[in-house]
C-alpha positions in Angstrom: 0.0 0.0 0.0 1.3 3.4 -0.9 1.9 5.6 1.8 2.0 9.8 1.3 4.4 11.3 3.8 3.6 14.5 5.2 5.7 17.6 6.0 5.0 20.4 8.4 2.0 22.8 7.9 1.0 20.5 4.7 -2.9 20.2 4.5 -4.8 16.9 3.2 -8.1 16.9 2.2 -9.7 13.9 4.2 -12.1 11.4 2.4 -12.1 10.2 -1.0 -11.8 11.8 -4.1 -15.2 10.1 -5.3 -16.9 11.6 -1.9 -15.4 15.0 -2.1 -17.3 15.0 -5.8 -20.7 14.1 -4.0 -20.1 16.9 -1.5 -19.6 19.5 -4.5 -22.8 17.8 -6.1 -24.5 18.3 -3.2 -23.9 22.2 -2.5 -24.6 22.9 -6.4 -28.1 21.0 -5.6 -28.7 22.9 -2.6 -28.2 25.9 -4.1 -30.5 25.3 -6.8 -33.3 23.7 -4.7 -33.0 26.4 -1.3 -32.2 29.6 -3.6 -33.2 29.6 -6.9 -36.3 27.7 -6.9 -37.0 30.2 -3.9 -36.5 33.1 -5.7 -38.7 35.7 -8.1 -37.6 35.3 -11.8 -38.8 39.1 -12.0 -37.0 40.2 -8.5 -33.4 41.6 -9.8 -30.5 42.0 -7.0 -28.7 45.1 -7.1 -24.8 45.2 -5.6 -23.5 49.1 -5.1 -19.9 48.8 -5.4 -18.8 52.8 -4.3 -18.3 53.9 -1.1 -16.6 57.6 0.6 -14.6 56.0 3.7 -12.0 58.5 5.2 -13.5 61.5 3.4 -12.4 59.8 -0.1 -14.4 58.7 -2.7 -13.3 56.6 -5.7 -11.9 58.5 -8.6 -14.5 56.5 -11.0 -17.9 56.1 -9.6 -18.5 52.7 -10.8 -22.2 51.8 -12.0 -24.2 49.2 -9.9 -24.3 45.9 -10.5 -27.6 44.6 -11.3 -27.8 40.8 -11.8 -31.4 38.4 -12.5 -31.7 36.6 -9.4 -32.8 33.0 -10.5 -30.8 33.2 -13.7 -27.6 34.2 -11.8 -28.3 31.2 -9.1 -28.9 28.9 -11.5 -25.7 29.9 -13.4 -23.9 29.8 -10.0 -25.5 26.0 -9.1 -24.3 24.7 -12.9 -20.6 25.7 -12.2 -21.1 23.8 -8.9 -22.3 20.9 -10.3 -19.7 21.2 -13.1 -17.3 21.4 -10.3 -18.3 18.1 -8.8 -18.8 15.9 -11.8 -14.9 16.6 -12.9 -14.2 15.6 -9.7 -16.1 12.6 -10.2 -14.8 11.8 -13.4 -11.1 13.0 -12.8 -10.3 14.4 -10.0 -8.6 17.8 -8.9 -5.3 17.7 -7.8 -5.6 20.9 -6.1 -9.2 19.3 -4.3 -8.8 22.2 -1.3 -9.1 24.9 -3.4 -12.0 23.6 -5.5 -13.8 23.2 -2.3 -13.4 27.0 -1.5 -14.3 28.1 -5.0 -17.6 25.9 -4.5 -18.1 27.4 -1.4 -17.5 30.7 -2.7 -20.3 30.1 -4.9 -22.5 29.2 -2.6 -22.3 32.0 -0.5 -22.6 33.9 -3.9 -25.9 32.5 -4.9 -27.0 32.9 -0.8 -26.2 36.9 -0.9 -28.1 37.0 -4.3 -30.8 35.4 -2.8 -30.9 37.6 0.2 -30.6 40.9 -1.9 -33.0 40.0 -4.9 -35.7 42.8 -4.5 -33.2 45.1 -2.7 -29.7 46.6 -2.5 -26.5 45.5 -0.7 -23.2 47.4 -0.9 -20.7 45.2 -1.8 -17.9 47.5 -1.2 -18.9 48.3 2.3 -19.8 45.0 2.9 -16.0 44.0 1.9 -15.1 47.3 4.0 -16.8 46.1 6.9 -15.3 42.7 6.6 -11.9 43.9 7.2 -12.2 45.7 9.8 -14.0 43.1 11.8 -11.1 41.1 10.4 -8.2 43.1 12.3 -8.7 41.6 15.7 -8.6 38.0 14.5 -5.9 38.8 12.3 -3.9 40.2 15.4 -4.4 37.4 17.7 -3.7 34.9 14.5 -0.7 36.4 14.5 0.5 36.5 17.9 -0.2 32.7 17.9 2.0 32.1 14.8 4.7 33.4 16.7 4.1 31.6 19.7 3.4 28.6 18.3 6.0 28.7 15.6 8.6 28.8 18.8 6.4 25.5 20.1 4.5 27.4 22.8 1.0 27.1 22.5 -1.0 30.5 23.8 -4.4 30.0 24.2 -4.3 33.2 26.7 -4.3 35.7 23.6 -8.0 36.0 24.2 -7.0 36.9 28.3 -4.4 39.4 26.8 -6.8 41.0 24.2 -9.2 41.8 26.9 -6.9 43.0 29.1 -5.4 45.0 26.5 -8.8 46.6 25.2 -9.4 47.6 29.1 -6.1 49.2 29.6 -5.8 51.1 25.9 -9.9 52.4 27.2 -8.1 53.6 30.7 -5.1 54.7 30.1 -6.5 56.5 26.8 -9.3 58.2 29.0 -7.1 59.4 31.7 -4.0 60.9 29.5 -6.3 62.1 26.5 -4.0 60.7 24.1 -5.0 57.7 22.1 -1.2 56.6 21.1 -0.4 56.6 25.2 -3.5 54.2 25.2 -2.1 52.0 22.5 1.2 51.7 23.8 -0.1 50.9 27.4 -2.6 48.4 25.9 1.0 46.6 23.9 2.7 46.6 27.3 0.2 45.1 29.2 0.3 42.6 26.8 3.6 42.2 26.4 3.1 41.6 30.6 0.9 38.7 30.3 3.1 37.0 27.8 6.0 37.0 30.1 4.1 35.4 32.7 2.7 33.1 30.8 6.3 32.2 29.6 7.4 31.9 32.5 5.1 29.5 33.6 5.1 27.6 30.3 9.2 27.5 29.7 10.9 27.8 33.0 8.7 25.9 35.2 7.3 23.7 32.7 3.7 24.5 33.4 1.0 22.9 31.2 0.6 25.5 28.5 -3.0 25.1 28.2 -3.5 25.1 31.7 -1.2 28.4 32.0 -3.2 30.2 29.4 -6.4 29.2 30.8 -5.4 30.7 33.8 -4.6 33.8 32.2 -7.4 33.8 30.3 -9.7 33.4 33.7 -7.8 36.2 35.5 -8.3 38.7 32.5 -11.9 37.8 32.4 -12.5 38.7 36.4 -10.0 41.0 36.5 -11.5 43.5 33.7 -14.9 42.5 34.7 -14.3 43.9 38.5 -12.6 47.1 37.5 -15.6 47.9 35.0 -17.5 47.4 37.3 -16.4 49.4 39.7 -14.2 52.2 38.3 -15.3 52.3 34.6 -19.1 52.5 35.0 -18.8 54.9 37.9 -16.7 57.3 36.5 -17.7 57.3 32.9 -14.7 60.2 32.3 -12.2 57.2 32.7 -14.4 54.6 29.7 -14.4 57.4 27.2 -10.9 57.7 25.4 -10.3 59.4 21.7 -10.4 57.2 19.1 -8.5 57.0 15.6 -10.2 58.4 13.1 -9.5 56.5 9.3 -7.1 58.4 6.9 -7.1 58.4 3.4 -3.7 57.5 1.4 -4.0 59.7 -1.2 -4.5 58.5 -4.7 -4.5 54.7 -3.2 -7.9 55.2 -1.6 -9.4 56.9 -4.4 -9.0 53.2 -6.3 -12.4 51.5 -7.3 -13.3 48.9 -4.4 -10.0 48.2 -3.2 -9.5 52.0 -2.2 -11.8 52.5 0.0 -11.7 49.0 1.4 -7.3 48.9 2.2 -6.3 52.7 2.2 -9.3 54.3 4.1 -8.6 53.2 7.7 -7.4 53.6 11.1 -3.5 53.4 11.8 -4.2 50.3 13.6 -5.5 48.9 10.4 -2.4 49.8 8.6 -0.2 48.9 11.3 -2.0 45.1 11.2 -1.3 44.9 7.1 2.2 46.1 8.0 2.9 43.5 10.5 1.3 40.6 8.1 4.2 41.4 5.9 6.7 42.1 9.0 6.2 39.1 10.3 6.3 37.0 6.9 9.7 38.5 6.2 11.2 37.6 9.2 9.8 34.2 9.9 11.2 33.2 6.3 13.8 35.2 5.5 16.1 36.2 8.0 17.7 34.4 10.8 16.0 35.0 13.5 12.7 33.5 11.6 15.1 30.5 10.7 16.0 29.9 14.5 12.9 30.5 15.3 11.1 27.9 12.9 14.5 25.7 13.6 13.0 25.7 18.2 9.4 24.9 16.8 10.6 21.5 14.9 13.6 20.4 16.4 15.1 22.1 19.6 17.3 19.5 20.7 19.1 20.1 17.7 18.5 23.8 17.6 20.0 23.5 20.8 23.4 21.4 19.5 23.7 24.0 17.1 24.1 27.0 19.8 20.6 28.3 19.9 19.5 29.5 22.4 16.1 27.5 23.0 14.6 29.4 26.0 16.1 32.6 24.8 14.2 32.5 21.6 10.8 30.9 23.4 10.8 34.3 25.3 11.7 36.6 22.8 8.4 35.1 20.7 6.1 34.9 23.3 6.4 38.1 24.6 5.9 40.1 20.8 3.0 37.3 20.5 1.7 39.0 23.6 2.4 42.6 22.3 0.5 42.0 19.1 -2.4 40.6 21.3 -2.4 43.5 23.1 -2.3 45.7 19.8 -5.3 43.5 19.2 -7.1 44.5 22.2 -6.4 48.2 22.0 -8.2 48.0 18.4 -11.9 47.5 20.3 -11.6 50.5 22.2 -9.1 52.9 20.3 -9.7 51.7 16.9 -13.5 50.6 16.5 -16.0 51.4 19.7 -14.3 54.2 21.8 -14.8 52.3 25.1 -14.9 49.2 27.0 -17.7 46.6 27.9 -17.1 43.2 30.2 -15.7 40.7 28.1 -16.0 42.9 24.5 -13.5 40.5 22.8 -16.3 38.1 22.6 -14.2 34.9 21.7 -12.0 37.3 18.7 -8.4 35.8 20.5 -10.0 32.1 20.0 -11.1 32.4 16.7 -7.9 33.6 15.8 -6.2 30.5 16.5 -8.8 28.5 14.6 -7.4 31.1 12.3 -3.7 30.2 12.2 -4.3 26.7 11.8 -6.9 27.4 9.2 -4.0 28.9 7.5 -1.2 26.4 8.5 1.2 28.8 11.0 1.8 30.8 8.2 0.8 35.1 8.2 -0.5 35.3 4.8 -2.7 31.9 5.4 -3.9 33.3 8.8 -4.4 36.7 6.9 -7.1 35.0 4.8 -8.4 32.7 7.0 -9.3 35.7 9.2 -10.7 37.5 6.6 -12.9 34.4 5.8 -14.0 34.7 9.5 -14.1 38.5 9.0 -16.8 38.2 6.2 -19.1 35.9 8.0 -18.9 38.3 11.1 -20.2 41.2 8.6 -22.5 38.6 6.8 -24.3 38.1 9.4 -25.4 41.9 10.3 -25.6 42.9 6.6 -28.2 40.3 6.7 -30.4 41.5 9.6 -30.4 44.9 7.9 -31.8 43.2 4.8 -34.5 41.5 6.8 -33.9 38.2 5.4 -36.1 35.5 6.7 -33.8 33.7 8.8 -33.8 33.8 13.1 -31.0 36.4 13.8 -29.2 34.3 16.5 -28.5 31.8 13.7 -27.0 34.2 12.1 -24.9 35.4 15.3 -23.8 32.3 15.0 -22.0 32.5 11.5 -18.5 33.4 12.9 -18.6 30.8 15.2 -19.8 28.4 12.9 -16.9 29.0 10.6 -14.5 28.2 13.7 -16.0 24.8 14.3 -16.0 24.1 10.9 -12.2 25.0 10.9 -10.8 23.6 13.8 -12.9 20.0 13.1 -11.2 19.8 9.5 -13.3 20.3 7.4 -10.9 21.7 4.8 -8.3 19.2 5.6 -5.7 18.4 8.5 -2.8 20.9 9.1 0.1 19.3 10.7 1.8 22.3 13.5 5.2 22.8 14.4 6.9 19.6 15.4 7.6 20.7 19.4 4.4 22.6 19.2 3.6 22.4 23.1 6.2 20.0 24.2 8.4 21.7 27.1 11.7 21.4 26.1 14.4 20.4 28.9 18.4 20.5 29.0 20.8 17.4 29.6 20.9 17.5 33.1 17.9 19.3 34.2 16.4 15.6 34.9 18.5 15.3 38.0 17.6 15.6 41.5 16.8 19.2 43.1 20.2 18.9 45.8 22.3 17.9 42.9 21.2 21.4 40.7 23.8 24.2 40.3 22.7 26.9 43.0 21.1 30.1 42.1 23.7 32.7 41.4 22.4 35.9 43.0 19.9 35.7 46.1 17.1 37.6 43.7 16.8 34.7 41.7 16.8 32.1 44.4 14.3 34.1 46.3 12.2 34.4 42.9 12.3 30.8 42.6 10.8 30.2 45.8 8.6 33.3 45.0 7.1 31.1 41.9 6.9 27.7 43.6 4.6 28.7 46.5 2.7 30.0 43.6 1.9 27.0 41.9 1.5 24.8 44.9 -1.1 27.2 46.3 -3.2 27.2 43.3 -2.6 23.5 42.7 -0.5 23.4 39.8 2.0 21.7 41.6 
């Protein structure tokens, strides 16, 4: 029997070929039978595709586009089912991306038959699904470079709430919205330490760490709301960045207004997408880094620095979480509620592995998460048929649908997780080298009452 061996972050479609041909089958019927046959031949849908964001408009005011609404489903269910009888017959070597474009069609034919008989901007809708993109994209990021370094943070969702509190705060109190941002990245920054820490010097269960980091956030924020934010409503009201316009760029049909109309944080997210990228695969630090994540006993032959680099990789995770938290309440709402994040750090690490550790796959991935986020209320405006808390359940939905595997299995960093421990730290306590200053020593003991008081040890 042939066997298919796999390398790190490689995705493989699960099933058969023959079965992945019934599932495209099946979507083009259902989008025949549910949208087509449920739609008006006469009704037409109408897509706007300008929109002024930042005080720009486009240079060309593109016309609207107008599409039959059971002709264009029908259209949209044939290239299904053309989809899925290749497969059938063939087969698609590339079998992942033939199941997003069918997707994509899918949730074509569903926005046509939501908008035949009225009007939807696209633009804005794309616009809107950006921005509820950034904080996904942030804490999809900060988990690339923990978990590229073979830390696993599920406390990005802890840090992005304590981040969104302290950028609202410290914002409010110093009227200065870049104070707030860099406070929120510090505090951040704060969390991550501990967390490493716990994770890499006292080999703490890393989901057990983060869980307790993600449980103090949550009360933490929740008290001080409670009883400083909502009774002095001077401290819960910081200035907010307003979106600017790159000129000539945002003046670009669609994509203007969509990429070069926003708020620095925005622009600072992009930035770090490509920051990030650059340095993970191009430069040595990326290579070391990617070098602790597969192999850090040998990483550690080489000279490297294992801990070191653990550290280093957590804490910037932890700074772009809190970038991520200061976006809720400098960048989109202008002030902070209990537990605002609503699940954003989570989804973001359904994120990276829906786009295999990588920044540009967790770029898309989020904005896949992004669009469903903005489907959902677009739809409520339209006043389509269906209960709104199905439809507050789209984002969510996407998650499950991700993390279960549904577009395949992405393998992670080799030492993903896995504490990583010298020659000789096996051996007996009376046998370790002594703390060199009495700091340290007294830190150590500091620590271990710690974890034996809250049962960790």
């Amino acid at each position: 029997m042939a066997t298919t061996t796999l390398t790190r972050g490689e995705t493989v479609m699960p099933g058969h070929p023959k079965a992945m041909g019934m599932v495209f089958l099946a979507l083009s019927a259902a989008i025949y039978l549910l949208f087509a046959l449920d739609t008006d031949p006469q009704l037409l849908a109408r897509f706007g595709l300008n929109l002024t964001a930042g005080g720009a408009s486009a240079a060309i005011q593109l016309p609207d586009l107008v599409l039959p609404g059971r002709l264009t489903i029908t259209l949209l269910a044939l290239m299904a089912a053309f989809l899925g009888g290749w497969q059938l017959a063939r087969g698609f070597r590339q079998a992942n991306l033939v199941l997003g474009a069918v997707i994509f069609l899918f949730v074509m034919a569903f926005l046509v038959w939501a908008t035949s008989g009225k009007s939807l901007n696209l633009t804005g809708m794309l616009s809107s699904s950006l921005l509820r993109a950034v904080p996904i994209v942030l804490g999809a990021l900060s988990g690339v470079l923990c978990e590229r370094s073979g830390v696993v943070n599920i406390a990005i969702e802890g840090m992005m709430l304590t981040g969104a509190f302290t950028g609202a705060f410290i914002g409010s109190v110093t009227h200065n919205s870049w104070v707030g941002m860099v406070a929120a990245i510090l505090v951040g920054a704060l969390l991550a330490a501990v967390h490493a820490v716990l994770s890499i010097k006292y080999k703490v269960d890393q989901i057990i760490s983060g869980t307790v980091i993600n449980i103090f956030s949550a009360g933490l924020t929740s008290f001080l709301s409670a009883r400083i934010l909502q009774e002095y409503q001077e401290l819960n009201n910081p200035d907010i960045f307003r979106p600017i316009a790159i000129p000539l760029l945002a003046r670009i049909p669609i994509i203007g207004p969509v990429f070069f109309a926003n708020t620095i944080i925005v622009y600072m997210t992009l930035m770090l997408i490509v920051v990030i990228h650059v340095m993970l695969f191009y430069t040595r630090w990326g290579l070391r880094t990617r070098a602790v994540g597969e192999h850090p006993r040998a990483a550690d032959t080489l000279g490297i620095n294992v801990f070191k680099v653990r550290y280093i990789n957590v804490i910037l995770g932890g700074m772009v979480a809190g970038l991520g938290g200061a976006y809720f309440t400098l960048g989109s709402v202008g002030g902070f509620d209990e537990l605002m994040t609503a699940g954003r750090g989570f989804i973001g690490l359904a994120a990276m592995i829906f786009g295999k550790w990588t920044p540009f796959g967790a770029f898309g991935s989020s904005l896949i998460f992004g669009f469903a986020d903005s489907l959902q209320t677009k739809l409520q405006i339209l006043g389509t048929p269906i209960p709104s808390e199905f439809l507050l359940m789209a984002p969510y939905l996407a998650t499950i649908l991700a993390v279960a595997g549904l577009v395949g299995r992405a393998v992670p960093p080799a030492a993903d997780g896995v504490p990583y421990e010298r020659e000789g730290e096996g051996v007996p306590r009376e046998q370790r080298k002594a703390p060199r200053t009495w700091a340290e020593a007294s830190l150590n003991r500091t620590v271990e009452r710690l974890l034996r008081a809250i049962g960790i040890r």
